[in-house]
C-alpha positions in Angstrom: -34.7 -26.6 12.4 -37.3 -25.4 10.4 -40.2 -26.1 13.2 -37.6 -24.5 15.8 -37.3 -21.2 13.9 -41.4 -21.0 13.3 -41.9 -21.6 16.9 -39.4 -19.2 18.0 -40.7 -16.5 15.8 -44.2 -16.8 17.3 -42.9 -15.9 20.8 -44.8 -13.1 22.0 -41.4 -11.8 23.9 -40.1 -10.8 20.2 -41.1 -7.8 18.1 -42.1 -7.6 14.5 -39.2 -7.2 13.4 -37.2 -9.7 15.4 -39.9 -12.2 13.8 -39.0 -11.1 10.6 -35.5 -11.3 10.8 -35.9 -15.1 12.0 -38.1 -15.9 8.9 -36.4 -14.7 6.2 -33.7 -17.2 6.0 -36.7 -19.6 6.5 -38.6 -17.8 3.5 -35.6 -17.6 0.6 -35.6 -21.8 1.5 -39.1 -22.1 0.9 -39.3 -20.3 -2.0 -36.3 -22.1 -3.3 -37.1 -25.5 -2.7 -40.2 -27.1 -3.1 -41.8 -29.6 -1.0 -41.2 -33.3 -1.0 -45.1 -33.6 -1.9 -45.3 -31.5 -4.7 -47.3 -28.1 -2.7 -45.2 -24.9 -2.6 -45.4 -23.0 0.7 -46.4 -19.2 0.3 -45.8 -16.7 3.1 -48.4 -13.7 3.6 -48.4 -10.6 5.7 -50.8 -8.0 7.0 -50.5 -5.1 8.7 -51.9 -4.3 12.2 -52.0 -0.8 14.0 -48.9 -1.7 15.9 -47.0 -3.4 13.1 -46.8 -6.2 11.0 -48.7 -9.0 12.4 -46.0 -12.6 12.7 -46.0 -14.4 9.3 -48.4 -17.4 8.6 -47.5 -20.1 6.3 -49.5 -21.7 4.1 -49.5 -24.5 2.1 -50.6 -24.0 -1.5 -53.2 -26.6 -3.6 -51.6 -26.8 -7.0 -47.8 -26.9 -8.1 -46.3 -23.4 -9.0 -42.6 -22.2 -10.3 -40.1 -20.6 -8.2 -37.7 -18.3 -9.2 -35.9 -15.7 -7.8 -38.0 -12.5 -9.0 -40.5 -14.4 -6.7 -38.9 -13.4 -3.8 -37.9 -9.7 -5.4 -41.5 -9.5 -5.5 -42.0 -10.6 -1.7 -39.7 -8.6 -0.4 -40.7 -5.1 -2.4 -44.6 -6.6 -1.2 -43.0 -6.3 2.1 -41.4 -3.3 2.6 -44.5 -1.7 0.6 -46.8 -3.5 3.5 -44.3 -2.1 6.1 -44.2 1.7 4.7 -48.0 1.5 5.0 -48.1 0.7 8.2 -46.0 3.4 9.2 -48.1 6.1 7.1 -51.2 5.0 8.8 -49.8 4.7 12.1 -48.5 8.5 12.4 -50.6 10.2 9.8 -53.3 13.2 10.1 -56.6 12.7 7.8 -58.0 15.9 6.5 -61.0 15.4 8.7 -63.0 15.8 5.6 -66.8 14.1 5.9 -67.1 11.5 3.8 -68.1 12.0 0.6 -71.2 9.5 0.7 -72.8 7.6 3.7 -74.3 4.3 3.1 -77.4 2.8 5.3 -77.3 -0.1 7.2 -78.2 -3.2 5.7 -81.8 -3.3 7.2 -82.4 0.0 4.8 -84.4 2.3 7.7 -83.5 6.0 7.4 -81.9 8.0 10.2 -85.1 10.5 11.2 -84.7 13.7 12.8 -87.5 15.5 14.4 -87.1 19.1 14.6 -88.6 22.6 13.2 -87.1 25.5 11.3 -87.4 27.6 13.8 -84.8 25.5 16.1 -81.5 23.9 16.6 -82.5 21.8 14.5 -81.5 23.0 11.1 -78.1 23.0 12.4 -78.2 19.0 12.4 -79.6 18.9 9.1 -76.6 20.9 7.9 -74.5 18.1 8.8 -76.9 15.3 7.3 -76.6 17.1 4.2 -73.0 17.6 4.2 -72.4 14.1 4.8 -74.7 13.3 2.2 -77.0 11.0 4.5 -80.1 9.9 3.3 -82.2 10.6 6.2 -86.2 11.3 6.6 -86.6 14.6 8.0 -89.7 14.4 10.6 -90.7 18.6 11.5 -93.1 18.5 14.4 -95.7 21.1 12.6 -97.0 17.7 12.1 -98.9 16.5 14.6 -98.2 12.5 14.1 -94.3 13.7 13.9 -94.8 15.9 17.5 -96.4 12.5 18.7 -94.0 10.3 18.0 -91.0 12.4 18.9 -89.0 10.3 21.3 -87.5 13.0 23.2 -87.4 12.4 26.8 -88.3 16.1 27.6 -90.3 16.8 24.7 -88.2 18.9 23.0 -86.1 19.2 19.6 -83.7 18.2 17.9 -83.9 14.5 18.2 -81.8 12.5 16.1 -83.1 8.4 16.1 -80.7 6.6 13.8 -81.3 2.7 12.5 -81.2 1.3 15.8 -84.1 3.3 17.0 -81.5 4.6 19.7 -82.9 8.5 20.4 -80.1 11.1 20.5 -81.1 14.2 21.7 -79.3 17.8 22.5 -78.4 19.3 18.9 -74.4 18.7 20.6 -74.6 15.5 21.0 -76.5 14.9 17.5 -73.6 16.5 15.6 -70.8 14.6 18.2 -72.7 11.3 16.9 -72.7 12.1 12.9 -68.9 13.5 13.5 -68.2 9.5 14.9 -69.8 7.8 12.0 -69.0 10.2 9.1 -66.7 12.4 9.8 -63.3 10.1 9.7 -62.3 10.7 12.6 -59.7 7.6 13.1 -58.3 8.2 16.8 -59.0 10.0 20.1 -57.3 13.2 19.2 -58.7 13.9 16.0 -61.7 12.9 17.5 -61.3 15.1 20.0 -60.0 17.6 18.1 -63.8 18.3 16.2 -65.5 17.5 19.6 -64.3 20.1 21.4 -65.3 22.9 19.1 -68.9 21.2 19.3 -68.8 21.4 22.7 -67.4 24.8 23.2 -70.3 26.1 20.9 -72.8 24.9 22.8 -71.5 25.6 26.1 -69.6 28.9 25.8 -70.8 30.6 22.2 -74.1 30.2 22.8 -74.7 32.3 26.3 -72.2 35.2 24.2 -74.3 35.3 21.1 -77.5 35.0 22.5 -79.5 36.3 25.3 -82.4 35.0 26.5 -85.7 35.7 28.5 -86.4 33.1 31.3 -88.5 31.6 28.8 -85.5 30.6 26.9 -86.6 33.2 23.9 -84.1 35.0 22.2 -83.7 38.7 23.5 -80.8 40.3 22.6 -77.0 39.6 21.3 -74.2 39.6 23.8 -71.8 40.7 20.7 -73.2 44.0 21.6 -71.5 44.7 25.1 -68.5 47.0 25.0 -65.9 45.7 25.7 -66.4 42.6 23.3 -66.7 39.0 24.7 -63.2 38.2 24.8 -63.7 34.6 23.1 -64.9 36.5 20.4 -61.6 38.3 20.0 -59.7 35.0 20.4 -62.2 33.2 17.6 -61.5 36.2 15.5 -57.2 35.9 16.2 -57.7 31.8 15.3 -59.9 32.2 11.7 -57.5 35.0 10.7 -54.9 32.9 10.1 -56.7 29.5 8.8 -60.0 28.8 6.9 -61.6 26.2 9.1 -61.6 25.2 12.8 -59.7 22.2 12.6 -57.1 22.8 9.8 -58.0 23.4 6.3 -61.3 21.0 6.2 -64.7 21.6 6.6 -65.5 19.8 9.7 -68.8 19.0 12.2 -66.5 21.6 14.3 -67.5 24.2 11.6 -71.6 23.3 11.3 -71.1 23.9 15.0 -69.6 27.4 15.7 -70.7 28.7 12.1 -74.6 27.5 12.7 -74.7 29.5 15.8 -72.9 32.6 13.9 -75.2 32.3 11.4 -77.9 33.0 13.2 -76.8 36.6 14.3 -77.8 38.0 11.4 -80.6 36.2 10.9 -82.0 37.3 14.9 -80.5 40.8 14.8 -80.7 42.3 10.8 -79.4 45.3 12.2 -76.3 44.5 13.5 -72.6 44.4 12.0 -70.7 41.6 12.3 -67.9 43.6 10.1 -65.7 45.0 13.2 -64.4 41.1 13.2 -63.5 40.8 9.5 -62.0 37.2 9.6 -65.2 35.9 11.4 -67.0 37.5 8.8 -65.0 36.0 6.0 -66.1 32.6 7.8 -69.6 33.1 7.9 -69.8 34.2 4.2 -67.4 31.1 3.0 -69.6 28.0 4.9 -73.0 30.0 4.1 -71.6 29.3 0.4 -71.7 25.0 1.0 -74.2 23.8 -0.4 -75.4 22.0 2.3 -76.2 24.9 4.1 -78.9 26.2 1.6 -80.0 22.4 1.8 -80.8 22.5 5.1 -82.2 26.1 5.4 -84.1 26.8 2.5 -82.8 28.9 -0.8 -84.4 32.1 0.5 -82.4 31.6 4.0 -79.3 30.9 2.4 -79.5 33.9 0.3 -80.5 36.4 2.5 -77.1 34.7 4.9 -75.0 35.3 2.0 -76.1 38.4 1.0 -75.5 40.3 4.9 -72.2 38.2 5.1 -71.1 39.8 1.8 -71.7 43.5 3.3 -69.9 42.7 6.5 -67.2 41.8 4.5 -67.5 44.3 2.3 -68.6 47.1 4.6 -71.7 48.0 2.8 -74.0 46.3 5.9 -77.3 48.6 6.2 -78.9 45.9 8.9 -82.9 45.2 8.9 -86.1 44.3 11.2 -85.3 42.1 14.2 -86.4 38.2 13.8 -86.7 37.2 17.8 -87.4 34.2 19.4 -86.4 31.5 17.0 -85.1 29.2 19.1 
Protein backbone atom coordinates (compact mmCIF):
# COMPACT_ATOMS: atom_id res chain seq x y z
CA UNK A 1 0.00 0.00 0.00
CA UNK A 2 2.52 2.24 1.13
CA UNK A 3 4.81 1.89 -2.29
CA UNK A 4 1.25 2.31 -4.16
CA UNK A 5 0.47 5.64 -2.61
CA UNK A 6 4.34 6.99 -3.11
CA UNK A 7 4.11 6.01 -6.68
CA UNK A 8 0.83 7.47 -7.26
CA UNK A 9 1.71 10.73 -5.65
CA UNK A 10 4.71 11.17 -8.08
CA UNK A 11 2.39 11.09 -11.18
CA UNK A 12 3.05 14.07 -13.05
CA UNK A 13 -0.99 14.07 -14.07
CA UNK A 14 -1.58 15.31 -10.23
CA UNK A 15 -1.00 18.74 -8.77
CA UNK A 16 0.74 19.75 -5.57
CA UNK A 17 -1.89 19.57 -3.78
CA UNK A 18 -3.48 16.35 -4.86
CA UNK A 19 0.21 14.93 -3.94
CA UNK A 20 -0.19 16.26 -0.66
CA UNK A 21 -3.44 15.05 0.11
CA UNK A 22 -2.21 11.35 -0.87
CA UNK A 23 0.86 11.66 1.57
CA UNK A 24 -0.52 12.82 4.52
CA UNK A 25 -2.16 9.76 5.65
CA UNK A 26 1.25 8.16 4.56
CA UNK A 27 3.20 10.87 6.76
CA UNK A 28 1.02 10.70 10.39
CA UNK A 29 1.99 6.61 9.83
CA UNK A 30 5.57 7.30 9.48
CA UNK A 31 5.81 9.54 12.01
CA UNK A 32 3.93 7.19 14.26
CA UNK A 33 5.58 4.18 13.77
CA UNK A 34 9.02 3.47 13.44
CA UNK A 35 10.76 1.19 11.19
CA UNK A 36 11.23 -2.45 11.64
CA UNK A 37 15.11 -1.58 11.47
CA UNK A 38 15.42 0.97 13.89
CA UNK A 39 15.76 4.34 11.16
CA UNK A 40 12.80 6.84 11.36
CA UNK A 41 11.66 8.18 8.04
CA UNK A 42 11.57 12.13 7.81
CA UNK A 43 9.56 13.86 5.05
CA UNK A 44 10.98 17.40 3.66
CA UNK A 45 9.49 19.93 1.34
CA UNK A 46 10.68 22.90 -0.77
CA UNK A 47 9.07 25.26 -2.50
CA UNK A 48 9.37 25.84 -6.34
CA UNK A 49 7.91 28.92 -8.37
CA UNK A 50 4.81 26.97 -9.30
CA UNK A 51 4.29 25.34 -5.89
CA UNK A 52 5.46 22.89 -3.59
CA UNK A 53 7.71 20.54 -5.32
CA UNK A 54 6.22 16.37 -4.56
CA UNK A 55 7.60 15.15 -1.11
CA UNK A 56 10.87 13.05 -0.88
CA UNK A 57 11.34 10.63 1.77
CA UNK A 58 14.24 10.02 3.52
CA UNK A 59 15.60 7.59 5.63
CA UNK A 60 17.25 8.94 8.79
CA UNK A 61 20.96 7.47 10.23
CA UNK A 62 20.41 7.43 14.00
CA UNK A 63 17.15 6.50 16.12
CA UNK A 64 14.90 9.56 17.13
CA UNK A 65 11.50 9.91 19.20
CA UNK A 66 8.18 10.47 17.76
CA UNK A 67 5.54 12.16 19.24
CA UNK A 68 2.69 13.97 18.20
CA UNK A 69 4.03 17.69 18.47
CA UNK A 70 6.34 16.26 15.73
CA UNK A 71 3.91 16.29 13.31
CA UNK A 72 2.28 19.79 14.84
CA UNK A 73 5.52 20.94 13.89
CA UNK A 74 5.44 19.45 10.22
CA UNK A 75 2.30 20.54 9.45
CA UNK A 76 2.68 24.45 10.79
CA UNK A 77 6.43 23.90 8.70
CA UNK A 78 4.08 23.22 5.99
CA UNK A 79 1.64 25.60 5.69
CA UNK A 80 4.50 28.22 6.58
CA UNK A 81 6.45 26.66 3.28
CA UNK A 82 3.08 26.91 1.37
CA UNK A 83 2.25 30.74 2.44
CA UNK A 84 5.74 31.46 1.18
CA UNK A 85 5.31 30.26 -1.90
CA UNK A 86 2.29 32.06 -2.43
CA UNK A 87 3.90 35.54 -1.28
CA UNK A 88 6.69 35.07 -3.65
CA UNK A 89 4.71 33.93 -6.42
CA UNK A 90 2.26 37.14 -6.65
CA UNK A 91 4.37 39.74 -4.86
CA UNK A 92 5.89 43.21 -6.12
CA UNK A 93 9.61 43.94 -4.82
CA UNK A 94 10.33 47.56 -4.24
CA UNK A 95 12.67 47.54 -7.07
CA UNK A 96 15.12 48.98 -4.69
CA UNK A 97 19.14 48.32 -5.94
CA UNK A 98 20.68 46.24 -3.82
CA UNK A 99 22.22 47.50 -1.05
CA UNK A 100 25.78 45.92 -1.81
CA UNK A 101 27.08 44.09 -4.97
CA UNK A 102 29.63 41.45 -4.47
CA UNK A 103 32.39 40.50 -7.32
CA UNK A 104 32.74 37.41 -8.86
CA UNK A 105 34.79 34.96 -7.48
CA UNK A 106 37.81 35.56 -9.84
CA UNK A 107 37.99 39.28 -8.03
CA UNK A 108 38.47 41.53 -11.57
CA UNK A 109 36.59 44.81 -11.30
CA UNK A 110 33.86 45.85 -13.74
CA UNK A 111 35.76 48.94 -15.79
CA UNK A 112 34.16 51.58 -17.43
CA UNK A 113 35.73 53.83 -19.85
CA UNK A 114 34.31 57.13 -20.26
CA UNK A 115 34.92 61.08 -19.63
CA UNK A 116 33.14 63.74 -17.65
CA UNK A 117 32.25 65.43 -20.28
CA UNK A 118 29.83 62.35 -21.61
CA UNK A 119 27.17 59.91 -21.05
CA UNK A 120 29.23 58.50 -19.16
CA UNK A 121 28.77 59.89 -15.72
CA UNK A 122 25.35 58.74 -15.98
CA UNK A 123 26.64 54.98 -15.75
CA UNK A 124 28.75 55.80 -12.91
CA UNK A 125 25.65 57.11 -11.15
CA UNK A 126 24.29 53.68 -11.19
CA UNK A 127 27.70 51.93 -10.19
CA UNK A 128 27.66 54.01 -7.22
CA UNK A 129 24.15 53.60 -6.26
CA UNK A 130 24.58 50.05 -6.39
CA UNK A 131 27.51 50.26 -4.45
CA UNK A 132 29.76 48.29 -7.16
CA UNK A 133 33.25 48.26 -6.75
CA UNK A 134 34.27 49.04 -10.13
CA UNK A 135 37.68 50.70 -11.73
CA UNK A 136 36.71 53.72 -13.42
CA UNK A 137 39.00 53.97 -16.77
CA UNK A 138 38.48 58.04 -18.29
CA UNK A 139 40.01 58.13 -21.66
CA UNK A 140 42.06 61.61 -20.92
CA UNK A 141 44.43 58.80 -20.49
CA UNK A 142 45.96 57.79 -23.37
CA UNK A 143 46.58 53.82 -22.30
CA UNK A 144 42.75 54.03 -21.13
CA UNK A 145 41.61 55.66 -24.90
CA UNK A 146 43.80 52.68 -26.24
CA UNK A 147 42.44 49.98 -24.69
CA UNK A 148 38.87 51.07 -24.96
CA UNK A 149 37.05 48.23 -26.45
CA UNK A 150 34.40 50.06 -28.08
CA UNK A 151 33.63 48.91 -31.50
CA UNK A 152 33.21 52.50 -32.77
CA UNK A 153 35.51 54.14 -30.64
CA UNK A 154 33.31 55.89 -28.61
CA UNK A 155 32.14 56.20 -24.76
CA UNK A 156 30.62 54.87 -22.45
CA UNK A 157 31.81 51.28 -22.48
CA UNK A 158 31.02 49.24 -19.68
CA UNK A 159 33.41 45.62 -19.72
CA UNK A 160 32.26 43.68 -16.66
CA UNK A 161 34.26 40.29 -15.32
CA UNK A 162 33.84 38.42 -18.38
CA UNK A 163 35.62 40.85 -20.42
CA UNK A 164 32.17 41.01 -22.37
CA UNK A 165 32.18 45.04 -23.78
CA UNK A 166 28.81 46.76 -23.34
CA UNK A 167 28.52 49.74 -25.01
CA UNK A 168 25.59 52.55 -25.58
CA UNK A 169 25.10 54.32 -21.95
CA UNK A 170 21.26 52.44 -22.45
CA UNK A 171 22.28 49.39 -22.70
CA UNK A 172 25.03 49.86 -19.81
CA UNK A 173 22.31 50.86 -17.29
CA UNK A 174 19.71 47.97 -18.83
CA UNK A 175 22.71 45.51 -17.82
CA UNK A 176 23.45 46.88 -14.07
CA UNK A 177 19.35 47.09 -13.75
CA UNK A 178 19.57 42.94 -14.55
CA UNK A 179 22.29 42.20 -12.11
CA UNK A 180 21.55 44.73 -9.24
CA UNK A 181 18.53 46.09 -9.50
CA UNK A 182 16.16 43.00 -8.25
CA UNK A 183 14.40 42.82 -10.78
CA UNK A 184 12.72 39.08 -10.36
CA UNK A 185 10.40 38.70 -13.50
CA UNK A 186 9.72 40.16 -17.06
CA UNK A 187 7.38 42.80 -15.96
CA UNK A 188 9.21 44.42 -13.32
CA UNK A 189 12.01 44.01 -15.51
CA UNK A 190 10.32 45.61 -18.00
CA UNK A 191 8.83 47.91 -16.00
CA UNK A 192 12.58 49.84 -15.31
CA UNK A 193 13.55 49.07 -18.99
CA UNK A 194 11.23 50.95 -20.58
CA UNK A 195 11.89 54.22 -18.90
CA UNK A 196 15.69 53.53 -19.95
CA UNK A 197 14.72 53.15 -23.19
CA UNK A 198 12.33 55.97 -23.56
CA UNK A 199 15.13 58.31 -22.26
CA UNK A 200 17.39 57.52 -24.62
CA UNK A 201 15.20 57.29 -27.55
CA UNK A 202 12.46 60.05 -26.93
CA UNK A 203 13.92 62.52 -23.95
CA UNK A 204 17.02 62.89 -25.40
CA UNK A 205 16.07 64.52 -29.11
CA UNK A 206 13.44 66.90 -26.72
CA UNK A 207 16.10 68.08 -24.30
CA UNK A 208 18.73 68.41 -26.51
CA UNK A 209 19.51 69.79 -29.77
CA UNK A 210 22.29 69.04 -31.70
CA UNK A 211 24.70 70.30 -34.53
CA UNK A 212 25.41 67.60 -37.26
CA UNK A 213 28.40 67.14 -35.22
CA UNK A 214 26.44 65.68 -32.53
CA UNK A 215 27.36 68.95 -30.24
CA UNK A 216 24.92 70.27 -28.07
CA UNK A 217 23.15 73.47 -29.43
CA UNK A 218 20.23 74.30 -27.96
CA UNK A 219 17.21 72.90 -25.55
CA UNK A 220 14.06 71.76 -27.18
CA UNK A 221 12.20 72.62 -23.70
CA UNK A 222 12.34 75.99 -25.20
CA UNK A 223 9.68 75.63 -28.12
CA UNK A 224 6.25 77.00 -27.39
CA UNK A 225 4.06 74.98 -27.21
CA UNK A 226 6.07 72.56 -24.86
CA UNK A 227 7.09 69.04 -25.95
CA UNK A 228 4.07 67.32 -25.04
CA UNK A 229 6.00 64.26 -23.18
CA UNK A 230 7.17 66.84 -21.15
CA UNK A 231 3.67 67.75 -19.99
CA UNK A 232 2.85 64.06 -19.52
CA UNK A 233 6.40 63.43 -17.41
CA UNK A 234 5.29 66.36 -15.49
CA UNK A 235 1.26 64.89 -14.96
CA UNK A 236 3.22 61.23 -13.84
CA UNK A 237 5.90 62.82 -11.07
CA UNK A 238 3.13 64.92 -9.69
CA UNK A 239 1.45 62.40 -8.19
CA UNK A 240 4.46 59.82 -7.14
CA UNK A 241 8.27 60.31 -6.18
CA UNK A 242 9.93 57.96 -8.56
CA UNK A 243 9.31 56.46 -11.96
CA UNK A 244 8.56 53.05 -11.09
CA UNK A 245 6.62 53.36 -7.65
CA UNK A 246 8.09 54.72 -4.63
CA UNK A 247 11.93 53.35 -5.26
CA UNK A 248 14.78 54.78 -6.61
CA UNK A 249 15.30 52.77 -9.66
CA UNK A 250 17.95 52.52 -12.90
CA UNK A 251 14.58 54.07 -14.52
CA UNK A 252 15.41 57.20 -12.38
CA UNK A 253 19.49 57.48 -13.19
CA UNK A 254 17.97 57.39 -16.63
CA UNK A 255 15.36 60.20 -17.18
CA UNK A 256 16.91 62.28 -14.13
CA UNK A 257 20.64 62.10 -15.69
CA UNK A 258 19.40 63.48 -18.83
CA UNK A 259 17.35 66.27 -16.79
CA UNK A 260 20.12 67.02 -14.99
CA UNK A 261 21.96 68.07 -17.48
CA UNK A 262 19.58 71.04 -18.59
CA UNK A 263 20.86 73.13 -16.17
CA UNK A 264 24.04 72.21 -16.29
CA UNK A 265 24.07 73.02 -20.62
CA UNK A 266 21.64 75.93 -20.42
CA UNK A 267 22.40 78.05 -16.76
CA UNK A 268 19.97 80.32 -18.03
CA UNK A 269 17.02 78.57 -18.35
CA UNK A 270 13.99 77.76 -15.85
CA UNK A 271 12.93 74.51 -15.38
CA UNK A 272 10.27 76.03 -12.70
CA UNK A 273 7.09 76.27 -15.16
CA UNK A 274 7.07 72.22 -14.44
CA UNK A 275 7.26 72.23 -10.61
CA UNK A 276 6.92 68.43 -10.09
CA UNK A 277 9.79 67.75 -12.47
CA UNK A 278 11.65 70.20 -10.70
CA UNK A 279 10.91 68.69 -7.33
CA UNK A 280 12.52 65.43 -9.09
CA UNK A 281 15.58 66.80 -10.15
CA UNK A 282 16.26 68.47 -6.78
CA UNK A 283 15.28 65.14 -4.71
CA UNK A 284 17.83 62.45 -6.90
CA UNK A 285 20.50 65.42 -7.25
CA UNK A 286 20.34 64.94 -3.23
CA UNK A 287 21.56 60.82 -3.44
CA UNK A 288 24.54 60.49 -2.76
CA UNK A 289 25.56 58.72 -5.55
CA UNK A 290 24.98 61.40 -7.70
CA UNK A 291 27.68 63.68 -6.10
CA UNK A 292 29.82 60.33 -6.29
CA UNK A 293 29.71 60.19 -9.71
CA UNK A 294 29.85 63.90 -10.72
CA UNK A 295 32.12 65.57 -8.46
CA UNK A 296 31.09 67.68 -5.15
CA UNK A 297 31.30 70.94 -7.09
CA UNK A 298 28.77 69.42 -9.84
CA UNK A 299 26.46 68.21 -7.37
CA UNK A 300 26.25 71.38 -5.67
CA UNK A 301 25.92 73.71 -8.29
CA UNK A 302 22.76 70.81 -9.47
CA UNK A 303 21.31 71.26 -6.14
CA UNK A 304 21.67 74.69 -5.80
CA UNK A 305 19.62 75.70 -9.48
CA UNK A 306 17.05 72.77 -8.64
CA UNK A 307 16.41 74.60 -5.31
CA UNK A 308 15.51 77.95 -7.20
CA UNK A 309 13.32 76.25 -9.72
CA UNK A 310 11.51 74.99 -6.99
CA UNK A 311 11.60 77.76 -5.18
CA UNK A 312 11.27 80.35 -7.88
CA UNK A 313 14.28 82.32 -7.12
CA UNK A 314 16.13 80.89 -10.49
CA UNK A 315 18.44 83.92 -11.90
CA UNK A 316 20.04 81.32 -14.71
CA UNK A 317 23.98 81.72 -15.79
CA UNK A 318 26.66 81.36 -18.77
CA UNK A 319 25.86 78.54 -21.29
CA UNK A 320 28.17 75.21 -20.87
CA UNK A 321 27.75 73.75 -24.68
CA UNK A 322 28.89 70.77 -26.19
CA UNK A 323 29.39 68.34 -23.42
CA UNK A 324 28.32 65.47 -24.83
Amino acid sequence: ITKSMVALSTSPLLTASARLVLLLPLVSCVLAFPSSSGAQRKLAASPSSTGLRYFQMHRLDSMATTSTSTLLDWRTSMATATATAATTTGSRPGFTIRASAAQDDNHRKIKLFGSAGSRSPIVNWLLHEAKVDFEDAPISNPENAAANPHPFGQIPCLVPESGEAIFESGACLMYLADRYGNLETPEQRAEVLKWIIWANASLDPILFIETPTGRVKDTGLKRNPPPRAIGRLEDILSKQNYLVGDAFTAADVAVGGYLLYIPLFFRDFDMGRWPAISRYMQRIAERESYEAAYGAQTAAYIRERCASFVDGTSKGGAKMFGLF
